[in-house]
OpenMM code with the backbone's topology and positions (N, CA, C; nanometers):
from openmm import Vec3, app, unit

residues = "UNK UNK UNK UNK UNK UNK UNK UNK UNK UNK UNK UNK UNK UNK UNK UNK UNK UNK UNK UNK UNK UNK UNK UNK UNK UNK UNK UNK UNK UNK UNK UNK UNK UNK UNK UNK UNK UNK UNK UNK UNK UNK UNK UNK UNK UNK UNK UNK UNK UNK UNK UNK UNK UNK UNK UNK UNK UNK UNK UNK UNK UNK UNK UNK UNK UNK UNK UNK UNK UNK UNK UNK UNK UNK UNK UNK UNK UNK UNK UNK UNK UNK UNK UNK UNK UNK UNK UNK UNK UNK UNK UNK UNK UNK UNK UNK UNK UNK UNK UNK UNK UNK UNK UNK UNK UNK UNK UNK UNK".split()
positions = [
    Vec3(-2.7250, -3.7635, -13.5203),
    Vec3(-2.8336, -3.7371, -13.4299),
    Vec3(-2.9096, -3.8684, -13.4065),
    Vec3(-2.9309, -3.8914, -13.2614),
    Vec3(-3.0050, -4.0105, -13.2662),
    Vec3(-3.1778, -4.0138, -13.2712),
    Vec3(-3.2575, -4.0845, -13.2693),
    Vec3(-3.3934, -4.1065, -13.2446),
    Vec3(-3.4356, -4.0389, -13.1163),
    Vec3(-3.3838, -4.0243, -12.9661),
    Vec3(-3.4194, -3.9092, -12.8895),
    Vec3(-3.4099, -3.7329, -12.8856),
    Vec3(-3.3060, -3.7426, -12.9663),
    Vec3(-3.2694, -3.5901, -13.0200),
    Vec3(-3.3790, -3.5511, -13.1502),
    Vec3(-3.3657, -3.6227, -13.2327),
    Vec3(-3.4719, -3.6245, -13.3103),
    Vec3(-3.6441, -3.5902, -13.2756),
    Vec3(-3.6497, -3.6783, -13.1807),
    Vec3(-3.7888, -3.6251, -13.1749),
    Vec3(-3.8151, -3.5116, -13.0541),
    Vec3(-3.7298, -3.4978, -12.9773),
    Vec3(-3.6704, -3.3684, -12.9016),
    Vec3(-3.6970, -3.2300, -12.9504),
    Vec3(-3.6404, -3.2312, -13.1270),
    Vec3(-3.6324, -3.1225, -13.1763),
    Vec3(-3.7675, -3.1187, -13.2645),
    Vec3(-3.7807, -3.2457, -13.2947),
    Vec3(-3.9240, -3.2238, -13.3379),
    Vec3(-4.0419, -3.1632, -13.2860),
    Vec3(-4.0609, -3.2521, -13.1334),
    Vec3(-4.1358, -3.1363, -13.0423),
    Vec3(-4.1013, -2.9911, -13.0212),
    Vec3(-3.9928, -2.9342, -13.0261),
    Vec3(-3.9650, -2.8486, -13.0000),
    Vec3(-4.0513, -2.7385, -13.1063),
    Vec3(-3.9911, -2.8118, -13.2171),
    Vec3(-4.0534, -2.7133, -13.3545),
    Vec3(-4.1556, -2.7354, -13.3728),
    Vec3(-4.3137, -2.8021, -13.3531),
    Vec3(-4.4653, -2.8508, -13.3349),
    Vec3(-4.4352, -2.7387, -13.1932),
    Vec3(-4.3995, -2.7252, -13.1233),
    Vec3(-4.4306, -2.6904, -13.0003),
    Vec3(-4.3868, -2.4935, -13.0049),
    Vec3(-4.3163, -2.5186, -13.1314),
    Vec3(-4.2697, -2.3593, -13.0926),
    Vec3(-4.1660, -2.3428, -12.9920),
    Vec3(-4.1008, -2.4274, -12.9419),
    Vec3(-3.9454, -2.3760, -12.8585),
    Vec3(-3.8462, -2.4120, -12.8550),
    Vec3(-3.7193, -2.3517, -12.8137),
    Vec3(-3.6015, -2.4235, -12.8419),
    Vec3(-3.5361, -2.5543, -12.7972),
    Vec3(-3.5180, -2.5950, -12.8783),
    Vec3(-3.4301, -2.6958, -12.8383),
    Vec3(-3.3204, -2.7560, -12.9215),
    Vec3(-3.1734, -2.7457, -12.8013),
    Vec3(-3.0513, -2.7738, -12.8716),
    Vec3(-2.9999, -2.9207, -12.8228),
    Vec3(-2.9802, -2.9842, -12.9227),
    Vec3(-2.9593, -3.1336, -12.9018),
    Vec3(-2.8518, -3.1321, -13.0213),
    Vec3(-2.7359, -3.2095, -13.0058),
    Vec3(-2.6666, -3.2142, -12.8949),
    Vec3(-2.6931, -3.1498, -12.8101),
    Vec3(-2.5958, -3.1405, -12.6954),
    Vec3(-2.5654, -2.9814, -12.5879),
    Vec3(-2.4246, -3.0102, -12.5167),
    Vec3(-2.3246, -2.9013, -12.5364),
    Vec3(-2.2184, -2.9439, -12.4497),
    Vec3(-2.2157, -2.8323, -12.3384),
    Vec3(-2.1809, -2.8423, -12.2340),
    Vec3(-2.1568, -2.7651, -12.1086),
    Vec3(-2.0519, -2.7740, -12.0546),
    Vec3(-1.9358, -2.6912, -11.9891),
    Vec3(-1.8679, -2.6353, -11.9622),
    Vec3(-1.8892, -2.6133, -11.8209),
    Vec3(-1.8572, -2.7475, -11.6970),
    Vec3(-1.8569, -2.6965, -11.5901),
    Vec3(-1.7741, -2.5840, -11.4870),
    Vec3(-1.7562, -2.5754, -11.4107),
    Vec3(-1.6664, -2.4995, -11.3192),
    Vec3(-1.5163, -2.5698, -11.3040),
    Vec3(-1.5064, -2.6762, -11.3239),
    Vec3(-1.3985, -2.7505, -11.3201),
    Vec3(-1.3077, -2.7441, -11.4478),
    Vec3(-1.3568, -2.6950, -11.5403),
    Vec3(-1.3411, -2.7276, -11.6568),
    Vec3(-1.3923, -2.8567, -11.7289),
    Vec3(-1.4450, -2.9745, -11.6942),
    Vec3(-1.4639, -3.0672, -11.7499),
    Vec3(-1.6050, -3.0285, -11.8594),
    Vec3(-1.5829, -3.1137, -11.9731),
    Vec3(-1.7204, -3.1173, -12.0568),
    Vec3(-1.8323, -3.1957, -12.0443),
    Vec3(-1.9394, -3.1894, -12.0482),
    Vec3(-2.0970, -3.2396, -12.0283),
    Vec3(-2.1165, -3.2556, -12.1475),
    Vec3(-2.1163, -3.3742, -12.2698),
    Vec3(-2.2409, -3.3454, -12.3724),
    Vec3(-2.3030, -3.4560, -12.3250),
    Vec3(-2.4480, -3.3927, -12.3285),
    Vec3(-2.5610, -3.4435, -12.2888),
    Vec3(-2.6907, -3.4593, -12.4166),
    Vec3(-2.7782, -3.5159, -12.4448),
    Vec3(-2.8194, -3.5552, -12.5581),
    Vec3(-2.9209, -3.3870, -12.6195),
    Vec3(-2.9613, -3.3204, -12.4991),
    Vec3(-3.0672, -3.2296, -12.5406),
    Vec3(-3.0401, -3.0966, -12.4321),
    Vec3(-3.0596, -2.9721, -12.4653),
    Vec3(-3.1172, -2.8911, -12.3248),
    Vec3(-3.1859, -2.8430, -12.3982),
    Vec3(-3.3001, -2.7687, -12.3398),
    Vec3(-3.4566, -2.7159, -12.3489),
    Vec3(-3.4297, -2.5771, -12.2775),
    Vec3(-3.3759, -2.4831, -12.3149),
    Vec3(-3.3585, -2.3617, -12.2183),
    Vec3(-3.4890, -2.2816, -12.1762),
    Vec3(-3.6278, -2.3424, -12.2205),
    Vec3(-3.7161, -2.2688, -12.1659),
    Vec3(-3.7828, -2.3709, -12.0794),
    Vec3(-3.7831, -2.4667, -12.0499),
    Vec3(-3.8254, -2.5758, -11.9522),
    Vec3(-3.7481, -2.5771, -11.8260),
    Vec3(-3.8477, -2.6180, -11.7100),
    Vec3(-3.7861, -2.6887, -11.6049),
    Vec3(-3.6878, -2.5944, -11.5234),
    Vec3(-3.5785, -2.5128, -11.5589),
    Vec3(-3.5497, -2.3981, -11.4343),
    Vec3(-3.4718, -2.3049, -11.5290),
    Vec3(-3.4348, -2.2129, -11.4480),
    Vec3(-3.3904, -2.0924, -11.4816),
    Vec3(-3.3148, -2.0877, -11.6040),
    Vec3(-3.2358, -2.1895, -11.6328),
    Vec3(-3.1100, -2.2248, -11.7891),
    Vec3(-3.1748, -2.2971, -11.8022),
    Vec3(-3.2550, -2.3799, -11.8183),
    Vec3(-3.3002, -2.4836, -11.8822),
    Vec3(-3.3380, -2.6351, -11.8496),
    Vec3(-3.3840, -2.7213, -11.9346),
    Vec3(-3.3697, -2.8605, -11.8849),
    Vec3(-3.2602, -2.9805, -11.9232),
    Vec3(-3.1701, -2.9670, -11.8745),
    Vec3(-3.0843, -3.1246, -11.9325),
    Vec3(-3.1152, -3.2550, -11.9908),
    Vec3(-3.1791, -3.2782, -12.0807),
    Vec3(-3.1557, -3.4471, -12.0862),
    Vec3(-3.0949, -3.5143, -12.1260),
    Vec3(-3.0571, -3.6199, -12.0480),
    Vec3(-2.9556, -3.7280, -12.0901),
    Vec3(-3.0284, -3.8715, -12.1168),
    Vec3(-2.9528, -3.9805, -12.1463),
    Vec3(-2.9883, -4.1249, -12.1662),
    Vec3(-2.9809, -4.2041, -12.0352),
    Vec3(-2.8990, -4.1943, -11.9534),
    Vec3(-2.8675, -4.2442, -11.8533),
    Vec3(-2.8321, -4.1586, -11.6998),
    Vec3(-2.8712, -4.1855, -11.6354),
    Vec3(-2.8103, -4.1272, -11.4816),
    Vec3(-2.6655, -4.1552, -11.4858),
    Vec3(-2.5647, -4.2322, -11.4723),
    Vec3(-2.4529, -4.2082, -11.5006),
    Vec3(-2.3387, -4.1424, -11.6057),
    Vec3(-2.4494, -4.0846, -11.7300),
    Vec3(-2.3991, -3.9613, -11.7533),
    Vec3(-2.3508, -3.8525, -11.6858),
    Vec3(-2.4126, -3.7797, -11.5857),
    Vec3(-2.4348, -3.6903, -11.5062),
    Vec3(-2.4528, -3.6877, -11.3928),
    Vec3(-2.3844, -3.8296, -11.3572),
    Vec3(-2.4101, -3.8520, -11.1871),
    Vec3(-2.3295, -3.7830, -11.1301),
    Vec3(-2.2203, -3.7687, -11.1720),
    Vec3(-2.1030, -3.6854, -11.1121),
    Vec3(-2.1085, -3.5314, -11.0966),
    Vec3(-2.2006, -3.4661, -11.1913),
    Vec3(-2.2202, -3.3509, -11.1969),
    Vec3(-2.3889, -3.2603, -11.1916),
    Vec3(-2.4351, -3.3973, -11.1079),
    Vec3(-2.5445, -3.3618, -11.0970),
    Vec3(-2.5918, -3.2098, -10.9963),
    Vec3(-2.5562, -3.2196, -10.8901),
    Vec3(-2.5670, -3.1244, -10.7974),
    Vec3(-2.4742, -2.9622, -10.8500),
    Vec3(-2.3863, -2.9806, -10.9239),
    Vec3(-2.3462, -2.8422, -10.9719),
    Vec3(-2.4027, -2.8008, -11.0554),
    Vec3(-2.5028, -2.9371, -11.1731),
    Vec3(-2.5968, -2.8294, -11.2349),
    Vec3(-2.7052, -2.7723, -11.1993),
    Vec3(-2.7421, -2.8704, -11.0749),
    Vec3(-2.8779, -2.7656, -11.0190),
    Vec3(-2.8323, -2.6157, -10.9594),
    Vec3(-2.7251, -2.6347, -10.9382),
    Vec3(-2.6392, -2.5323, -10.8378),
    Vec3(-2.6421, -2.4018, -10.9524),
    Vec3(-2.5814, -2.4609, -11.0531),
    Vec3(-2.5852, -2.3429, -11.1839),
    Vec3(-2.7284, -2.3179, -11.2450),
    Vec3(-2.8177, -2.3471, -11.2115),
    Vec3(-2.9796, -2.3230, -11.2591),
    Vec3(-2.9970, -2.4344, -11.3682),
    Vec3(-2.9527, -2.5491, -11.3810),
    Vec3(-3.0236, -2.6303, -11.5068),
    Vec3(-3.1224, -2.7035, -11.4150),
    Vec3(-3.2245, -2.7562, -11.4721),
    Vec3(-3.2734, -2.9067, -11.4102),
    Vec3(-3.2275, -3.0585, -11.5032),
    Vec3(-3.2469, -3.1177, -11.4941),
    Vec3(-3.2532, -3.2124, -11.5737),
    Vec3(-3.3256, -3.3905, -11.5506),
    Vec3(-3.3118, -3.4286, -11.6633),
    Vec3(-3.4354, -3.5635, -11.6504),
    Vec3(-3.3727, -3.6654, -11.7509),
    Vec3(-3.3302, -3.7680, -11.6984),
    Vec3(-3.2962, -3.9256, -11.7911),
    Vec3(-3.4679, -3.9562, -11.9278),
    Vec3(-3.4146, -3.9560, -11.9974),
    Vec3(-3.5146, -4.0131, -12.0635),
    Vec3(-3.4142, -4.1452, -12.2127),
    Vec3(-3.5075, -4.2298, -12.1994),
    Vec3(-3.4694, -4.3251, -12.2473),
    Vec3(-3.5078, -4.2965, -12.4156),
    Vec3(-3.4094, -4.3628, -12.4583),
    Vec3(-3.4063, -4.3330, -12.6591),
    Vec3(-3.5356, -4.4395, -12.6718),
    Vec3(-3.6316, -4.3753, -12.7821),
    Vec3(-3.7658, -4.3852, -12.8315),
    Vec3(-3.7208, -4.5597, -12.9238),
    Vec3(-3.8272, -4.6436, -12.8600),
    Vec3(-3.8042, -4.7437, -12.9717),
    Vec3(-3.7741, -4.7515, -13.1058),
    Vec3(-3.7246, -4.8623, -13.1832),
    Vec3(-3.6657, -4.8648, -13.3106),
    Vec3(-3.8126, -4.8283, -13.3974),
    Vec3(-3.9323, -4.8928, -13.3599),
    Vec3(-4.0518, -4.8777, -13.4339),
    Vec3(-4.1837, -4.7777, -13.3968),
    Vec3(-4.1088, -4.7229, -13.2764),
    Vec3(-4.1968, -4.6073, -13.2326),
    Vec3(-4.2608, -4.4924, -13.3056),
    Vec3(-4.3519, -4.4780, -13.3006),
    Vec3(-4.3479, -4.3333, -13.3726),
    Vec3(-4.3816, -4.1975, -13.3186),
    Vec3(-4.3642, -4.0906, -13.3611),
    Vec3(-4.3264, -3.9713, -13.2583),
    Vec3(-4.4770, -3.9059, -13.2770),
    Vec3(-4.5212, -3.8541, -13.1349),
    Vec3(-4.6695, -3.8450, -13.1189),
    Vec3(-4.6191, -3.7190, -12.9900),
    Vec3(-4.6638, -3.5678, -13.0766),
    Vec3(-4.6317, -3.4438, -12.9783),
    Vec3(-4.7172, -3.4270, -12.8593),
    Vec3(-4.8035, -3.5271, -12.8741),
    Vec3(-4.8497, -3.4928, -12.7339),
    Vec3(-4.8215, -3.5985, -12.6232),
    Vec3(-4.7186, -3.6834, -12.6565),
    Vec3(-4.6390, -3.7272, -12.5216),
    Vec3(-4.5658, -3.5971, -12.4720),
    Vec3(-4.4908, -3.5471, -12.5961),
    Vec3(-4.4352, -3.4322, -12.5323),
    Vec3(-4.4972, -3.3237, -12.4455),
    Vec3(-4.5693, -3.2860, -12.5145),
    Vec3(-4.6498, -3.1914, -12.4285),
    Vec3(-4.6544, -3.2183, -12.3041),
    Vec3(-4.7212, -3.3209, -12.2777),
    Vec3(-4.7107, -3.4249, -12.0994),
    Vec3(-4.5794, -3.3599, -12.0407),
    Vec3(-4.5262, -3.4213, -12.1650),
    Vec3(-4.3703, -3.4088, -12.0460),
    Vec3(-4.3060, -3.2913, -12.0183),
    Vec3(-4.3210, -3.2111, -12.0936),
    Vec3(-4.2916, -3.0609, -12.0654),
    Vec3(-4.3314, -2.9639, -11.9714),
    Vec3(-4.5351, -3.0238, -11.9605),
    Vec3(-4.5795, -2.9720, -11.8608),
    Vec3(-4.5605, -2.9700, -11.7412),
    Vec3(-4.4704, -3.1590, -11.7138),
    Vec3(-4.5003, -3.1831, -11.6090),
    Vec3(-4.3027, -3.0885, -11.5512),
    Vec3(-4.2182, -3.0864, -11.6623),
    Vec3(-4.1031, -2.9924, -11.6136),
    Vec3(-4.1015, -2.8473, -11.5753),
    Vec3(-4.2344, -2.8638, -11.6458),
    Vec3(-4.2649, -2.6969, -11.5977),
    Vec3(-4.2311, -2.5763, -11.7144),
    Vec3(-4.2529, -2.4735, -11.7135),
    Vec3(-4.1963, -2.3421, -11.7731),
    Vec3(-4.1077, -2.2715, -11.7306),
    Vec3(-3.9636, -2.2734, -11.7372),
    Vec3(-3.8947, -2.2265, -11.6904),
    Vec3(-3.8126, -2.0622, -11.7311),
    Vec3(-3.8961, -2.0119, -11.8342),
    Vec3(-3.8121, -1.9147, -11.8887),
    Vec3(-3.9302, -1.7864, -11.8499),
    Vec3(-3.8618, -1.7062, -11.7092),
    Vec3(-3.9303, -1.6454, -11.6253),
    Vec3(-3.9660, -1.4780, -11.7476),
    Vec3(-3.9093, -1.4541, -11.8370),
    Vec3(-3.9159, -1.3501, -11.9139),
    Vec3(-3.9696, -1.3665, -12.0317),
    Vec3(-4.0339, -1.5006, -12.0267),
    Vec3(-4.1222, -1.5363, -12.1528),
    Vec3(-4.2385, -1.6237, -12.1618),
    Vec3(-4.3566, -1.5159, -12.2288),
    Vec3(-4.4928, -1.5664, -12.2090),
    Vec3(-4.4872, -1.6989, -12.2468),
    Vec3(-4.5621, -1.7841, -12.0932),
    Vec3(-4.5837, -1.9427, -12.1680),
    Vec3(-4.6760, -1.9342, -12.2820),
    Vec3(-4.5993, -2.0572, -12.3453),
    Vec3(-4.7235, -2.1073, -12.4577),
    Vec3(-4.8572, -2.1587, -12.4060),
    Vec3(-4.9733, -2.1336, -12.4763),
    Vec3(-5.0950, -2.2005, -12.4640),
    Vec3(-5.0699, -2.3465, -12.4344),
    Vec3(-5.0326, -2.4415, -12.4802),
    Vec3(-5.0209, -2.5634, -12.4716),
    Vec3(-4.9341, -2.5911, -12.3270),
    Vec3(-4.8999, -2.4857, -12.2670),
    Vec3(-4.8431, -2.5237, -12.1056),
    Vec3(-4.9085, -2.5040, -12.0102),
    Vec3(-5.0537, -2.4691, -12.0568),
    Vec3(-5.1837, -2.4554, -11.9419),
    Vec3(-5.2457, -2.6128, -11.8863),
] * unit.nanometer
topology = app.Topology()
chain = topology.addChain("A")
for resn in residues:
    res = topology.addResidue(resn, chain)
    for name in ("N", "CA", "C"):
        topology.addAtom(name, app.Element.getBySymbol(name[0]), res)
């Protein structure tokens, strides 16, 4: 697990929601997606994707919006950084709440 997955799941668990990091996906083509994180209650209907790079997922960008994911590049957290949940929070808010059958959390107001 690297330092973005890491603090991925960290927010997740301070935050109360899921998050699976790794994540592999299974397009229509058959080809595989692992991507560093998805957030299935963020950002759209399945969830939020994140990856490290746009050319991860450049190729399969438009079939995952097509299949309900969203997703967002975020860059791996410096070597001396330290993990502070309310960047996350920011960033979650700003993906939105995506899990239409479940009360948002307080912290997504």
């Amino acid at each position: 697990m690297n330092k973005l997955q890491e603090f991925l799941r960290r927010a997740g668990t301070d935050l109360g929601i899921q998050v699976i990091a790794p994540f592999e996906l299974t397009l229509e083509n058959g080809k595989k997606l692992l991507v560093e994180a998805l957030l299935p209650e963020l950002g759209a209907s399945k969830g939020m994707i994140v990856v490290g790079t746009y050319d991860d997922l450049r190729e399969s960008s438009d079939e995952l919006v097509r299949l309900g994911y969203g997703y967002s590049v975020l860059d791996e957290p410096l070597q001396n950084e330290d993990f502070d949940v309310e960047t996350y929070v920011e960033l979650f808010r700003d993906w939105g709440w995506g899990a239409e059958n479940e009360r948002r959390p307080d912290w997504m107001e």
